[in-house]
N, C-alpha and C positions, 0 to 999 in steps of 0.2 A: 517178097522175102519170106522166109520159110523160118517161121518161131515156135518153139518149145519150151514153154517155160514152166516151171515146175514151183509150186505154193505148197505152204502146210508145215514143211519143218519144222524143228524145233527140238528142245528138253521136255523131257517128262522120265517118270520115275516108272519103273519096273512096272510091268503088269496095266500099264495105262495104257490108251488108244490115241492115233494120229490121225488125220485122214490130209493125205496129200490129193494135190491138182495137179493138172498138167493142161494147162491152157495153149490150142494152137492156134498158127493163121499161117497161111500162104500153099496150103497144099489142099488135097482134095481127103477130107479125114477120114469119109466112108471108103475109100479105094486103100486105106492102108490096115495094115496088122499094127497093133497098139501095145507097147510093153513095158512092165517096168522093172529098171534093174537096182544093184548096188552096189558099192565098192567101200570097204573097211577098209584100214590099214594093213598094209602087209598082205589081203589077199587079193584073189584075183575079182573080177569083174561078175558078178551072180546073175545071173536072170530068176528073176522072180515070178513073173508072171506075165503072162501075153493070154489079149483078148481078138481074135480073130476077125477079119471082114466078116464073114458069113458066121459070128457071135459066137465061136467054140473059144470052151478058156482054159487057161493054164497056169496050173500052180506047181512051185516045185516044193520038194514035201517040207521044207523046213519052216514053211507059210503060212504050209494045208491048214485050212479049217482057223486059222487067223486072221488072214489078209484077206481082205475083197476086193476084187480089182470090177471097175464099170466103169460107164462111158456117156455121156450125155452128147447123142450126134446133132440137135440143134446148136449148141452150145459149143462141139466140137473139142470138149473136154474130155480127159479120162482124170479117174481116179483111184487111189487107193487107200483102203479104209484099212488098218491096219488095228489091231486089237490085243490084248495081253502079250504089249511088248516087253521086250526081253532085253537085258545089257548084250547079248551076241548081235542085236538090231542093229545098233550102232552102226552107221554108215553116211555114206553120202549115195543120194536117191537121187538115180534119171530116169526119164520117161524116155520113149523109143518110140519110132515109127517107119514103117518100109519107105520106102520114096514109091516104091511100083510094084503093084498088086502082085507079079507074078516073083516076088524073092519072099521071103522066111528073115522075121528077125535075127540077129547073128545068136549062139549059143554063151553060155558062160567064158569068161577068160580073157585074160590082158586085161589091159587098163580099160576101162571104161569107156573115159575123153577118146581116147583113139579108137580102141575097136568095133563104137558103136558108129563115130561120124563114117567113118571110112565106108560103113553099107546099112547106113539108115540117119534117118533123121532124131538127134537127138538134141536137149534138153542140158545146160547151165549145172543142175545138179541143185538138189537142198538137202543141208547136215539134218540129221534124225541123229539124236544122243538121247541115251538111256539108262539114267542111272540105277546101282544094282536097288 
């Protein structure tokens, strides 16, 4: 069985730091693209950041130079070190994973819950609040 589960959430106040988990088991972790997204109220589904099989990463600029996203392949964890959070953080955070090395995590949009199960393997969700 194929798990995602994602640790770390939580409140903290403006300008503080998180670091979430994403603990797997049931797939092959090195054969997948590794990612993490978000979803606010009212908007759509964000990508955040994805960390490549072949270890190329990606951040999208509202993160840049914030977020750190890594990956411990003994452990089969990824994570995201998040740092001078902001109240726009506010969300609820999933991790993502391709099922088969030859697709691309999906892009930003739609709901999360569904855009993401439908072509990759995703992750429960953990709230991230931020007060100003």
């Amino acid at each position: 069985e194929v798990q995602l589960v994602e640790s770390g959430g939580g409140s903290v106040q403006a300008g503080g730091s998180l670091r979430l988990s994403c603990t797997t088991s049931g797939f092959t972790f090195d054969d997948s693209d590794m990612g993490w997204y978000r979803q606010a109220p009212g908007n759509e589904c964000e990508l955040l950041s994805t960390i490549s099989i072949d270890g190329s990463i990606y951040y999208v600029d509202s993160v840049k130079g914030r977020f750190t996203i890594s990956e411990d392949k003994v452990k089969n964890t990824m994570y995201l070190q998040m740092t001078s959070l902001k109240a726009e953080d506010t969300a609820v955070y999933y991790c993502a994973a391709t099922r088969t090395p030859d697709v691309v995590l999906p892009p930003s949009g739609g709901r999360c819950s569904h855009t993401l199960s439908s072509a990759a393997y995703v992750g429960q969700g953990t709230q991230v609040t931020v007060s100003p």
